[in-house]
C-alpha positions as CSV (number, residue, x, y, z in Angstrom):
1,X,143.6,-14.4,-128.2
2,X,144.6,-12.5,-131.8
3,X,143.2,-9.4,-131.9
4,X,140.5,-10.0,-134.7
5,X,139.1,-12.3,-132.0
6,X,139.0,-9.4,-129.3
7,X,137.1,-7.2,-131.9
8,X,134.6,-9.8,-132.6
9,X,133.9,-10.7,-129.5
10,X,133.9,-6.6,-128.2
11,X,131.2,-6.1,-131.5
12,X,128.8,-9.1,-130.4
13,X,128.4,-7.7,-127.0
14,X,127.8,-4.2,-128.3
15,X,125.0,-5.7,-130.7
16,X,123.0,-7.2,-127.6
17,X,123.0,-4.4,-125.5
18,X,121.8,-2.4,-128.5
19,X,119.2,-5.1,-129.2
20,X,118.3,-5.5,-125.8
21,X,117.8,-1.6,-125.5
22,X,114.9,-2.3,-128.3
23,X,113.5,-5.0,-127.2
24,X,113.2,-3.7,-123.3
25,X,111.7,0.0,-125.0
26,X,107.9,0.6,-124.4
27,X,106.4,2.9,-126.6
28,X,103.8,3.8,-124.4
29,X,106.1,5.1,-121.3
30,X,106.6,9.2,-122.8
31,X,102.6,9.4,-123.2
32,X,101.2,10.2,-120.5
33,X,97.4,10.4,-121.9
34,X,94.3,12.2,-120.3
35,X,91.6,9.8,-120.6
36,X,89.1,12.3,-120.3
37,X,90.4,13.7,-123.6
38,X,91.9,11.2,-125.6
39,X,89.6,8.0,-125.3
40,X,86.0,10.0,-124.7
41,X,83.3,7.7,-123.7
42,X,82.5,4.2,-125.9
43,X,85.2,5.6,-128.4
44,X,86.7,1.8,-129.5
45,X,90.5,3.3,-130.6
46,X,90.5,-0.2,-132.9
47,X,88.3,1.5,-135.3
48,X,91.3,3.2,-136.1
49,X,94.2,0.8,-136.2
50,X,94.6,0.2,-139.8
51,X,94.2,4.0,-140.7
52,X,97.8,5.4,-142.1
53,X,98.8,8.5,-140.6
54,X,97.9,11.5,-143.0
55,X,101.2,13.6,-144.5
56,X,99.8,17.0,-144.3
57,X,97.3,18.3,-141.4
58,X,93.8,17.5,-141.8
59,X,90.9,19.7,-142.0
60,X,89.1,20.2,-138.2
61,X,86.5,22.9,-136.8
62,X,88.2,25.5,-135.3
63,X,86.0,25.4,-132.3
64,X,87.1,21.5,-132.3
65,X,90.2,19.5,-131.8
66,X,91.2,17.3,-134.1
67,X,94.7,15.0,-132.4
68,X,97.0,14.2,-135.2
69,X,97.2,10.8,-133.4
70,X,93.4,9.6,-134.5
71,X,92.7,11.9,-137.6
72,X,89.4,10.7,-138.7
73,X,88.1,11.9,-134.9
74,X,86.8,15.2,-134.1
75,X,86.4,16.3,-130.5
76,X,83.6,19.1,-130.0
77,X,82.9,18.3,-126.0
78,X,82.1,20.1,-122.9
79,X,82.7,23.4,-125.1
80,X,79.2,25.2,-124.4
81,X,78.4,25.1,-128.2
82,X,74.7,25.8,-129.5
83,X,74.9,25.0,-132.5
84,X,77.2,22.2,-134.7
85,X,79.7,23.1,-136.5
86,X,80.8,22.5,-140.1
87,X,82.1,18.6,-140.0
88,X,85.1,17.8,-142.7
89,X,84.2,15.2,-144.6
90,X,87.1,12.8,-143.9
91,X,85.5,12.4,-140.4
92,X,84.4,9.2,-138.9
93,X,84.4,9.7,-135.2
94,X,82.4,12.8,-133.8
95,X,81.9,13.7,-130.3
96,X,79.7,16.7,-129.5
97,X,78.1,16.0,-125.9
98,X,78.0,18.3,-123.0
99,X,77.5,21.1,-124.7
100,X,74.2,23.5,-125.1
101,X,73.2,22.5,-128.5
102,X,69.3,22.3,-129.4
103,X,69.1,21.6,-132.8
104,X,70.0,19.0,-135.6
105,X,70.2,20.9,-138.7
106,X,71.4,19.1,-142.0
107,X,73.7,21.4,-143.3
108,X,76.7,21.2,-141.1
109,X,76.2,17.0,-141.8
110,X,76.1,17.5,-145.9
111,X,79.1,16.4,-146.6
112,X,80.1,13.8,-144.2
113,X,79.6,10.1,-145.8
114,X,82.2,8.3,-144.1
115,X,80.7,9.1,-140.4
116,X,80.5,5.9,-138.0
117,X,79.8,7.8,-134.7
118,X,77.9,10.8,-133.4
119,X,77.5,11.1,-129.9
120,X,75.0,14.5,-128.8
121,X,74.7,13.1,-125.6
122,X,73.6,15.9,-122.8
123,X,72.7,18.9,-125.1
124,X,68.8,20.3,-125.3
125,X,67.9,18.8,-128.5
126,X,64.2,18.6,-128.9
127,X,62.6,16.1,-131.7
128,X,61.1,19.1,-134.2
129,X,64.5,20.7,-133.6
130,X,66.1,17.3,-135.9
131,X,66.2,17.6,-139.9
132,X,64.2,15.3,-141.5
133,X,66.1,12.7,-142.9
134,X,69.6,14.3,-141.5
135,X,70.8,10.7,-140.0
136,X,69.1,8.5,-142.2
137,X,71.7,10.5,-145.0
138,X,74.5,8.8,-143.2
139,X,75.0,5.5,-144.7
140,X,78.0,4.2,-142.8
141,X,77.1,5.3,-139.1
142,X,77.0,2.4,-136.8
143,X,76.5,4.2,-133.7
144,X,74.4,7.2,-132.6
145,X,74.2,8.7,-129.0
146,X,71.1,11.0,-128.0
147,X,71.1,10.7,-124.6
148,X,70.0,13.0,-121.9
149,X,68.5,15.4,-124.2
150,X,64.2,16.7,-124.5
151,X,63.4,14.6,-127.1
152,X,59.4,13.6,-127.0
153,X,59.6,11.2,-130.1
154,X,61.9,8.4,-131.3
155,X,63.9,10.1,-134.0
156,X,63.0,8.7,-137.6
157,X,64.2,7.9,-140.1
158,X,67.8,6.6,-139.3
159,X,70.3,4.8,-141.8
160,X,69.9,1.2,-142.0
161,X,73.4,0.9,-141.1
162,X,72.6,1.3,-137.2
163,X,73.9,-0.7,-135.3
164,X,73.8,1.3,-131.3
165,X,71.5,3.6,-130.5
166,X,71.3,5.4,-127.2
167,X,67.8,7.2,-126.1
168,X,68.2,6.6,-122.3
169,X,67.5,10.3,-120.2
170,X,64.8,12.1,-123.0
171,X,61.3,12.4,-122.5
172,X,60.2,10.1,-125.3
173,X,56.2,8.6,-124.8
174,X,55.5,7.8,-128.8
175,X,57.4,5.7,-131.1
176,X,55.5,5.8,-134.9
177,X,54.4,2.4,-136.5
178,X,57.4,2.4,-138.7
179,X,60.3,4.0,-136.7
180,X,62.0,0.8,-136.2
181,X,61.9,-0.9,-139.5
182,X,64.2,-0.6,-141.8
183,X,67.0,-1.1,-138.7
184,X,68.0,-4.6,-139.3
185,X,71.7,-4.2,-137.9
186,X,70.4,-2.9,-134.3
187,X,72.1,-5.4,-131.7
188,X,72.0,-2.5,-128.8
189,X,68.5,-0.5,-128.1
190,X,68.7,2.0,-125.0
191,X,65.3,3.7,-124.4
192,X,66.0,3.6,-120.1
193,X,64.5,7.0,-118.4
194,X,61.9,7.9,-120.8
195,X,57.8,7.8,-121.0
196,X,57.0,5.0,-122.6
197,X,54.0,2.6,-121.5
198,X,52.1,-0.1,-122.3
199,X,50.1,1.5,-125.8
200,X,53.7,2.6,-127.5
201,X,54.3,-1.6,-127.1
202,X,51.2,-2.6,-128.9
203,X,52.5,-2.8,-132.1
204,X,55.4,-5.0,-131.4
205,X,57.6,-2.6,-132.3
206,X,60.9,-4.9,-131.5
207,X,59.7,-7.9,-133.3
208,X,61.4,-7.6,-136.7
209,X,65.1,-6.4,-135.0
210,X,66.7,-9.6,-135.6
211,X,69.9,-8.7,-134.9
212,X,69.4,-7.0,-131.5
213,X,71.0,-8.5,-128.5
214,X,70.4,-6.0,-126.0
215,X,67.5,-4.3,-125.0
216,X,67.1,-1.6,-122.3
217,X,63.4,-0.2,-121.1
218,X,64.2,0.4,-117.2
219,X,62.6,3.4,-115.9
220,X,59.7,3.9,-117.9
221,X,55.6,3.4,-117.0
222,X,55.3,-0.1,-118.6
223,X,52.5,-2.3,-116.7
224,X,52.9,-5.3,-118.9
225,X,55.8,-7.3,-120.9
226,X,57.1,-6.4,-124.0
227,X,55.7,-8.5,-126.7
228,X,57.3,-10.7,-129.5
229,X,61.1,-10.2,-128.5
230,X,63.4,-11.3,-131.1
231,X,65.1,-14.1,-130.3
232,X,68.1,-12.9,-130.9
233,X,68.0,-11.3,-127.3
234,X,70.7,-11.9,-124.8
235,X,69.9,-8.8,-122.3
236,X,66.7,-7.5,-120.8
237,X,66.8,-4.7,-118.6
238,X,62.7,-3.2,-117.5
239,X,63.7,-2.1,-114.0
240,X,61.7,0.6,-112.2
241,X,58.4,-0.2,-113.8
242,X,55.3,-1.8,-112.7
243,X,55.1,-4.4,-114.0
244,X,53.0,-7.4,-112.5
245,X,53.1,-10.6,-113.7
246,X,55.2,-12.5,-116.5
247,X,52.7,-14.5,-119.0
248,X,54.0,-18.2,-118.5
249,X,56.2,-19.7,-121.2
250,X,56.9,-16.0,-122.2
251,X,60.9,-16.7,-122.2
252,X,60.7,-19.4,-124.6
253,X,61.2,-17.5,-127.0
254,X,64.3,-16.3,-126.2
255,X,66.9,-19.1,-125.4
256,X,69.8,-17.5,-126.0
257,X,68.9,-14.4,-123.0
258,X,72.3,-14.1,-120.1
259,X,70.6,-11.7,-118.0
260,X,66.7,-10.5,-117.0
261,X,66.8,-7.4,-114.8
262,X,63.5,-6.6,-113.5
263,X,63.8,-5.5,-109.8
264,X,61.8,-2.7,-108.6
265,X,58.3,-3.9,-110.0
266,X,55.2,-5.4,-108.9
267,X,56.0,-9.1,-109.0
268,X,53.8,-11.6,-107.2
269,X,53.8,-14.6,-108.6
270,X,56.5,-16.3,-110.6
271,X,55.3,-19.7,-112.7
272,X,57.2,-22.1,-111.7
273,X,59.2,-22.8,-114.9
274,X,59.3,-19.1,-116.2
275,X,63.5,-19.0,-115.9
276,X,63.5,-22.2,-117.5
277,X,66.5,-21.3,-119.8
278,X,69.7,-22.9,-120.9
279,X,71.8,-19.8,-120.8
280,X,71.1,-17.4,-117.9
281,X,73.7,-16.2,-115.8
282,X,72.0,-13.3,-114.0
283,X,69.0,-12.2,-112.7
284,X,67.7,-9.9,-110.7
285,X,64.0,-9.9,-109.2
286,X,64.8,-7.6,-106.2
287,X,62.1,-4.9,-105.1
288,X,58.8,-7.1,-105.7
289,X,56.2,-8.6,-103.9
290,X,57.5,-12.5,-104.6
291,X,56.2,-14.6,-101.6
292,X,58.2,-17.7,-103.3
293,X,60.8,-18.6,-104.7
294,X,60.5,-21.0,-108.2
295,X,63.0,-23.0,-110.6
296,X,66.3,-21.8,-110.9
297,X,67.9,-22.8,-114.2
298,X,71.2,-24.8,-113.8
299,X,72.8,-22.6,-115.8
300,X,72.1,-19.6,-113.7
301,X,75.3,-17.7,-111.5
302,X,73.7,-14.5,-109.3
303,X,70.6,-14.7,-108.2
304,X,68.7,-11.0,-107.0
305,X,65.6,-12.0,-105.0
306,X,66.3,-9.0,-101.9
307,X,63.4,-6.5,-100.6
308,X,60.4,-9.4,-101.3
309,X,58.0,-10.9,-99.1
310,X,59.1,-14.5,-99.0
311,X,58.9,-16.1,-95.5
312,X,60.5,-19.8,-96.4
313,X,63.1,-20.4,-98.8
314,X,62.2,-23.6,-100.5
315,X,65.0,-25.5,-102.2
316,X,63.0,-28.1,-103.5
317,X,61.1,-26.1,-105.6
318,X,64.3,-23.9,-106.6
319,X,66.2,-27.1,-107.3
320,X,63.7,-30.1,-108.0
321,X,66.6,-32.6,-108.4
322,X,70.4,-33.3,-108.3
323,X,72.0,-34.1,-111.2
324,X,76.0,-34.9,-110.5
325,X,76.8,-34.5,-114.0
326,X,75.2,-31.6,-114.6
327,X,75.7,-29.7,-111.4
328,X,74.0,-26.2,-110.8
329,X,76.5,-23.0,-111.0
330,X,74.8,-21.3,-108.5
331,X,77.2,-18.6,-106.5
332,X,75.4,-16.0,-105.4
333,X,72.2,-15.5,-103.5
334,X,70.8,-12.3,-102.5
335,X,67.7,-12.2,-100.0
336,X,67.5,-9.4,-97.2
337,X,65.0,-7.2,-96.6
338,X,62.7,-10.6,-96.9
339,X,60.5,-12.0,-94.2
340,X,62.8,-15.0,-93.4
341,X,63.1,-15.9,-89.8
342,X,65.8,-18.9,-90.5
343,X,69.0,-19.3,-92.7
344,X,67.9,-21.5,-96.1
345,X,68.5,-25.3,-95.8
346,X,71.4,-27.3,-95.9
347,X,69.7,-29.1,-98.7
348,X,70.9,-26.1,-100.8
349,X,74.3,-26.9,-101.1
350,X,74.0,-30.2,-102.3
351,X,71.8,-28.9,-104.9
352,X,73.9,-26.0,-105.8
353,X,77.5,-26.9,-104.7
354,X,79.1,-24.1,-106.3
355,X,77.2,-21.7,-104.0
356,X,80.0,-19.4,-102.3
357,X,77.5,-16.5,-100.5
358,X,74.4,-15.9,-99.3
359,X,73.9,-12.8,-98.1
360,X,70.8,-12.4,-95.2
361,X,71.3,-9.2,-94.4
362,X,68.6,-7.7,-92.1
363,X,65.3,-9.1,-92.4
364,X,61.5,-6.9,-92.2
365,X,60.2,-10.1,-89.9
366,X,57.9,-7.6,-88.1
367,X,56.5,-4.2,-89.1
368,X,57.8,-1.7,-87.5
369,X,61.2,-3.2,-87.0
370,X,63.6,-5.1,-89.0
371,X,65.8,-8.2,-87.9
372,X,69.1,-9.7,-88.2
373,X,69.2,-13.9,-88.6
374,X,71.9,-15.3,-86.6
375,X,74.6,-14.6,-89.8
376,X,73.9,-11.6,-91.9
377,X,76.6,-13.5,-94.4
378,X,76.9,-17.4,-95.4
379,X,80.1,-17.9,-97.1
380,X,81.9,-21.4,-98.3
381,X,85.1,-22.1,-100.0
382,X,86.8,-19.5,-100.5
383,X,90.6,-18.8,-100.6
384,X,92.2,-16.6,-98.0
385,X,92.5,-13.9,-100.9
386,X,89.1,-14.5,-102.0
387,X,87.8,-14.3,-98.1
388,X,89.2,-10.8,-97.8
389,X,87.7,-9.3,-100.1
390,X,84.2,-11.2,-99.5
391,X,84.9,-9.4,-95.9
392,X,85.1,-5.9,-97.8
393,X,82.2,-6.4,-99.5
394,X,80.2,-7.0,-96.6
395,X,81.9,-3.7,-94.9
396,X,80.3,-1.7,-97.9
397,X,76.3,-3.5,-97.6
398,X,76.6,-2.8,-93.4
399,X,76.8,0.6,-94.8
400,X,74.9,1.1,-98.3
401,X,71.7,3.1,-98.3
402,X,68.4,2.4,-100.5
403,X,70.5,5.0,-103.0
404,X,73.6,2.5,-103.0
405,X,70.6,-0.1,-103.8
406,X,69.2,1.7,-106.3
407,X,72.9,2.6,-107.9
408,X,73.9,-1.0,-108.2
409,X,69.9,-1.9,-110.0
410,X,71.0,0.6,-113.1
411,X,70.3,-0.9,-116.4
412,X,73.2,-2.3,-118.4
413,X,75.6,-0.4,-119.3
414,X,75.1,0.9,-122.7
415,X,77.9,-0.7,-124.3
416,X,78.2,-4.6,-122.7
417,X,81.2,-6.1,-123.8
């Protein structure tokens, strides 16, 4: 072998390993990143991908930090400020919660009209303490965080651009006529943990939001539904109210609705047909007063019927007939703390052959004392993998309290993906 064919041959395996080095390299390994600090609650980093990296430093608060990393972002949290400070006006992404902050004045805002995001989550703002007109200024923001402040009114106006809004944790009982026009980008609504009732509903305040997919009222005094939805709705969340009855035909409106959540109300009776809907995947009527069960849609995946009053489980009326080619994608099943002295029928899982647990738990059979049916869980086809862990989760209900319960009934997340 000539020597020029040593060299090539000595330069071809040089170029692999170097290539190889590259393509075996992951950027990420050196960065060792504090999520607490670098990706702050709902912050979506794609916002950012397409921004070029700036050649000089950029402007920041000095009682902020500002990562040369995401520019356009300004971090003011968990810093015990009272006030806000002066914003740059290249800034898009601005985080301020946690701190003691009671006011919403518009100067420090003046300047910034390329803002997206303001989160003031856990400060002390109060409603008369917000600038007239300070948000509604702020033509590009798409998402605005208020949570677990004092506020005792739903802030108005706000940009048209809106498209979250988070109010859960304030102490808001009045929403004006017109505080929700004008918001016709609004897919996400939090107003969980607050004071509204049944009067603030009687202008069908959510009917013109044509946009909004998600809708959170748990935890307020509402006695009654809230009217004229949009039908653009995909999530309903009104746990811990009192609520008593559902009007019949009331989720009509609403085909395109994934998951009801309405445990800890004052449910009796159910209409037959009320869940009558082509796309539900969850829902959850624990904590009532049911004494039946009704229609379940074939659509439907979980069902949340614990802490009732139903003595008999009757599949017919759950499942009125079997349709091979259009099986029901039942799974779940939740119904302890009921009155049942016997496991459901076997009819069940011919009419819902998907079912893979049913979970009795203790039963309140007699007053003073609660019961266990012969098996607290039912389980079917599962994989030894999948059995493991169904055995873990059982572990963790033998030893949840009404807390745990009341945990796992928290309304949506705020930001559903």
């Amino acid at each position: 072998m000539g020597i020029w064919s040593q060299l090539s041959i000595i330069h071809l395996l040089w170029a692999t390993v170097v290539f190889c080095q590259y393509e075996d390299y992951d950027f990420e390994d050196g960065y060792d990143e504090d999520p607490d600090h670098q990706h702050p609650y709902y912050f979506n980093p794609n916002a950012q991908a397409e921004v070029p990296r700036f050649p000089f430093p950029v402007e920041c608060a000095r009682e902020c930090f500002c990562p040369p990393a995401f520019p356009l972002s300004m971090y003011c949290d968990h810093r015990k400020l009272k006030t806000i400070p002066n914003i740059p006006s290249h800034v898009q992404q601005l985080y301020l919660q946690n701190n003691d902050i009671e006011a919403v004045p518009a100067g420090p805002l003046t300047n910034v009209t390329f803002l997206r995001e303001i989160n003031l989550s856990h400060n002390k703002i109060k409603s008369n303490m917000i600038d007239h007109g300070v948000f509604a200024k702020l033509s590009n923001l798409v998402q605005l965080h208020l949570q677990h402040n004092e506020l005792e009114e739903f802030p108005f106006p706000l940009p048209s651009s809106l498209e979250r809004l988070l109010l859960g944790f304030n102490k808001i009982s009045q929403v004006s006529g017109n505080a929700l026009e004008g918001l016709p980008n609004i897919t996400m609504l939090d107003l969980c943990n607050n004071f509204l009732d049944d009067s603030v509903l009687k202008g069908k305040p959510f009917s013109n939001m044509k946009n909004l997919m998600q809708l959170n009222l748990c935890n307020n005094k509402l006695q009654t539904m809230p009217p004229d939805l949009p039908p653009s709705l995909m999530y309903l969340s009104l746990e811990n109210n009192s609520i008593s009855y559902i009007p019949e035909n009331y989720f009509n409106r609403l085909p395109k609705i994934i998951a009801i959540r309405m445990s800890h109300n004052n449910l009796q009776n159910i209409p037959h047909n009320t869940f009558n809907l082509p796309n539900l995947l969850e829902l959850n009527l624990g904590h009532n007063k049911l004494k039946q069960v009704f229609y379940i849609p074939r659509s439907l995946q979980h069902l949340y019927i614990e802490d009732n009053d139903i003595e008999i489980i009757n599949v017919t009326l759950m499942c009125p007939s079997i349709d091979a080619m259009n099986t029901n994608q039942l799974t779940y099943i939740r119904v302890d703390q009921n009155k049942l002295t016997n496991p459901i029928s076997t009819y069940a899982f011919f009419c819902f052959p998907h079912i893979r647990t049913i979970y009795y738990g203790e039963q309140n059979v007699n007053v003073n004392k609660s019961t266990q049916l012969r098996t607290s869980v039912f389980r079917r086809f599962l994989t030894p993998e999948e059995y493991d862990e169904a055995e873990e989760n059982q572990e963790t209900h033998e030893h949840e309290t009404e807390e745990d319960h009341e945990a796992e009934d928290s309304y949506f997340h705020p930001y559903f993906q």
